[in-house]
Every structure is written in structure tokens, then in C-alpha cells.
C-alpha positions, -999 to +999 in steps of 0.1 A: +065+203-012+075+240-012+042+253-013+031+234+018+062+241+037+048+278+029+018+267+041+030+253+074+051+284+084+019+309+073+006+298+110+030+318+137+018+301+161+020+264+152+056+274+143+064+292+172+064+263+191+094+240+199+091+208+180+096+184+207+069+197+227+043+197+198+014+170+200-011+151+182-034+175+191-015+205+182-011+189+149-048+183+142-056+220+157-029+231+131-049+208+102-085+222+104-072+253+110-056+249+076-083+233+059-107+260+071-086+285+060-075+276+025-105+252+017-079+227+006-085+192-016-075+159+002-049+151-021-036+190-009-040+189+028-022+152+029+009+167+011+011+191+038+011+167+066+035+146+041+058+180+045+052+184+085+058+146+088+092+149+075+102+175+096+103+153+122+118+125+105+147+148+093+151+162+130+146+122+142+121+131+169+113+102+189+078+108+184+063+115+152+025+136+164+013+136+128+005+095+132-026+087+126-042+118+120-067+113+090-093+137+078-122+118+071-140+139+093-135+170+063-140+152+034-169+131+020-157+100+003-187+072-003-183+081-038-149+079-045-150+047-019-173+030-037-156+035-076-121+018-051-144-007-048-157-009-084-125-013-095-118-046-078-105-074-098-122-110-092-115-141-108-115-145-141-107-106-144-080-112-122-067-141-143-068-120-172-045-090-160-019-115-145-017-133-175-011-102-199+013-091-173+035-121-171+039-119-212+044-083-217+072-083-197+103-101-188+113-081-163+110-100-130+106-069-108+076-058-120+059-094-120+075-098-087+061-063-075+026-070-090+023-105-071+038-094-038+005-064-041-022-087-048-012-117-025+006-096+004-025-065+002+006-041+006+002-006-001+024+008-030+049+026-007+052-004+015+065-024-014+090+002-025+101+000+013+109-035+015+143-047+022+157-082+017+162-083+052+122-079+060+118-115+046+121-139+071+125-171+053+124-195+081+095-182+101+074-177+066+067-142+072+074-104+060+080-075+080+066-043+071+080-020+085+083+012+068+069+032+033+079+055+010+063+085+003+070+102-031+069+142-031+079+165-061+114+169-049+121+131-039+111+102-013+112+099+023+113+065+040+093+065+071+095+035+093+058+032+103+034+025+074+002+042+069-017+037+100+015+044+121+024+010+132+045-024+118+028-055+109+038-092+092+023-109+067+026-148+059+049-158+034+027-177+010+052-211-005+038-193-038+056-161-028+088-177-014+088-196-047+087-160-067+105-148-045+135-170-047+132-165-087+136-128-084+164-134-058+186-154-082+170-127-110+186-098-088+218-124-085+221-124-125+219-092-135+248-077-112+224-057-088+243-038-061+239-051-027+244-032+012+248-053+041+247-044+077+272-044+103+260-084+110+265-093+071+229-093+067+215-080+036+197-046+039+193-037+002+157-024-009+141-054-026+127-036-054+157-005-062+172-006-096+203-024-102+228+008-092+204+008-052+183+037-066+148+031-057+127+039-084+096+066-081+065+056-070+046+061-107+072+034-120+051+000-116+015+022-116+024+032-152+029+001-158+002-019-152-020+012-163-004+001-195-016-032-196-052-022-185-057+002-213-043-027-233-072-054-224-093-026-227-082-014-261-092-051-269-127-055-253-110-082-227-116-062-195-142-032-187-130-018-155-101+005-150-084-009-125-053+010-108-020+000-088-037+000-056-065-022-067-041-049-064-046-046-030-082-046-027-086-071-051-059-099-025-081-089+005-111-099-017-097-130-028-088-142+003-125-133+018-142-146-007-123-173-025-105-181+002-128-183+032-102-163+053-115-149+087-121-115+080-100-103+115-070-124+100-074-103+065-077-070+085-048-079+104-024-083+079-037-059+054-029-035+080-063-020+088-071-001+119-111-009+115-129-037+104-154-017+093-127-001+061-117-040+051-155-053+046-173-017+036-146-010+008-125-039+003-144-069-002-162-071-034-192-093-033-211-106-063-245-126-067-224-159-076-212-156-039-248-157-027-258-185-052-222-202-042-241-208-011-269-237-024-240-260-028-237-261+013-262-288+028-283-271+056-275-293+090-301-317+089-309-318+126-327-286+120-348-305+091 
């Protein structure tokens, strides 16, 4: 984070004005500016708006102007896009990986972690954010409402997530079941709870047992583990990461699940249509051939 708070107050200008005036717009002048300037990789240029975003949470601006800003428009991606989508898991991949995971470990984090992924499509710093008291148990839903972002000298929990606003998403009687297991798991093992001023639990779902929340590599390294494992052993031939749990739920419940893609673009959180179908949905040739089992209407015969 140091060098790209260096890299922030390099531009007099940007930082000669006062923070509660600055806009969206000011903050994309301020990001080409730097991209043109230093020629900066993606991965680079976000840490820096990671760094500028967290000014203004640690100042708690009522406005955040870095929201939404994305910088598609610098970078070309339908390569890396397409190996996201590569990397999908389908069916009986899918079965595989669960499988392996549920009996290499015991620990019921990580399976509860790797479930809540795949069938909730979160995003890995939207897990880490959840709270106990995000799970509404009566209406069946989740509220996201924040992530975590991880940077070289700690975490910063933003309350937006990715595209800058909240969402729910439906609380599966699968999930409440795992859920519930984890709940009593958490119970057992002594984890320390926080509750608010209402007695409502407000603990992070997914921090250690002493309320530390662990770094976002944890559960990635993890189930890289397991992949290079069924690799190792001829059983899978993609690598898979983290984040292709998510991609692989939205495709599931596309595909397998005849979802209405608006209702899978809704709760996966995205702000086009056009990012669920182009480079979440993994179609195959079974999919098409899934089709001759339909009967055409015969009025038309």
C-alpha cells in the first residue's frame, strides 16, 4: 500500500484538493492520468484505488467517489476472461472437488466457506465480510453487505461490495442446514462472540476462534491444495481457483438449474447482464443435445 499512497500524493493537484469536495470524476481524471503516466498493470492500478478508497473510509466520508470506477476501458481482457471461464467447474467436475474437499478436511469452516461460494456466487471478500447477523433465518435470505479487501499491511471492511451497492441472496434449506452445522460447530469449539447493543450477534461468520479474521489467501490456498491434488492424480484437468467457485454456482443455476438469467444476475451481484452470460455461464454441447429430450409443441407440427 505504501507505494501507491506515494503514487496518489505524486499528483499535486489531485491532492491539493479537499476531500469532501472530490468526485467521481476527479477520481477517474486522477486514474488515467495515472495509468498514462506510469503504464501501470491492472492488478497495480486497482491497489491504488484500494489505497484512495480507504482514505475515505478512514476519514468516513459520506460519499465514497471511487465506487464504481472500473478500468476496462485500459485494459484488454477477452483472454484472461475467457481462461475465468475455462476454469469453470460443471457436474461431475464439480462433484469431484466437493467430494475431495469434504474428506480432506474436518474443519467445518472451510467446507462451510467453499459451499456458501459456489451456491451463494459470493465473491471471496464478501464471505470474509459476513456476519452472523447478515443471515436472516426467517425470511430465508443473506445480506451482503460489505467486503474485505486484503492489502500488504492488513484488511479494510468496506460496506458496499464490488459494484458499490448491497444485495440478498436466498437462503437455500441446503445452506440453512450447513449453516446451522457450522453454527453449533462455532458453539463447540469455544469461538468468541460480539453482540450489539440489541443482543444481536454481530461476530464475522468466518474469523478464527480468538474474532481474528483470517487473510484472504487462507481458504484460496486451500482449495488450491486440493486441485493440485486431483490433478496430481489424473482426476481433474482444469486449474480451477477460489473464485471459480463462483462462476461455476452462476453456471449451475443457469444451466442445471433453469434459473432466469435476470434472477442469477441479480443475486450474483452483477451490474450487466452482458458479464453473467459472456463470462459466467459455461455452456457445453450436452446442453444443446439436452435439448432433443423436449417435445416440439405439436400445434406447429
Amino acid at each position: 500500500m505504501g507505494t501507491a499512497i506515494k503514487i496518489i500524493r505524486e499528483d499535486k493537484e489531485f491532492c491539493n484538493l479537499y476531500i469532501s469536495k472530490i468526485t467521481k470524476n476527479d477520481c477517474q481524471t486522477f486514474f488515467r492520468k495515472v495509468y498514462e503516466r506510469k503504464k501501470l498493470k491492472e492488478n497495480s492500478l486497482i491497489k491504488v484505488k484500494q489505497a484512495l478508497s480507504s482514505v475515505f473510509v478512514s476519514r468516513e466520508e459520506e460519499i465514497n467517489p471511487t465506487l464504481g470506477i472500473g478500468f476496462k476501458d485500459y485494459y484488454k481482457h477477452e483472454v484472461d476472461k475467457q481462461v475465468k471461464k475455462d476454469m469453470i467447474l460443471r457436474d461431475d467436475q464439480l462433484k469431484i472437488v466437493l467430494n475431495r474437499a469434504k474428506k480432506k478436511t474436518k474443519d467445518k469452516r472451510f467446507i462451510t466457506v467453499v459451499y456458501l461460494t459456489l451456491f451463494l456466487c459470493l465473491r471471496r471478500g464478501e464471505v470474509h465480510g459476513l456476519k452472523v447477523s447478515d443471515i436472516k433465518w426467517d425470511e430465508n435470505k443473506i445480506n451482503i453487505d460489505r467486503t474485505v479487501v486484503q492489502l500488504k499491511e492488513g484488511q479494510i471492511i468496506q460496506n458496499w461490495t464490488k459494484n458499490g451497492e448491497t444485495r440478498v441472496v436466498p437462503l437455500f434449506n441446503e445452506i440453512k442446514g450447513i449453516l446451522k452445522e457450522y453454527m453449533q460447530y462455532r458453539e463447540e469449539k469455544g469461538y468468541v462472540k460480539e453482540y450489539d447493543e440489541k443482543g444481536v450477534e454481530t461476530s464475522f461468520l468466518f474469523a478464527n476462534r480468538t474474532g481474528k479474521l483470517p487473510h484472504l489467501e487462507t481458504f484460496s490456498k486451500r482449495f488450491k491444495g486440493i486441485i493440485d491434488e486431483l490433478n496430481n492424480e489424473g482426476l481433474l484437468d482444469i486449474q480451477p481457483t477460489f473464485h471459480s467457485l463462483r462462476g461455476s454456482g452462476i453456471s449451475y443455476y443457469v444451466m442445471n438449474q433453469h434459473v432466469s438469467l435476470p434472477i442469477v444476475q441479480k443475486f450474483a451481484g452483477h451490474s450487466d447482464i452482458k458479464t453473467t452470460m459472456k463470462y459466467y455461464v459455461k455452456m457445453e454441447d450436452k446442453d444443446v443435445i439436452e435439448l432433443s429430450k423436449r417435445e416440439i409443441d405439436r400445434d406447429f407440427l
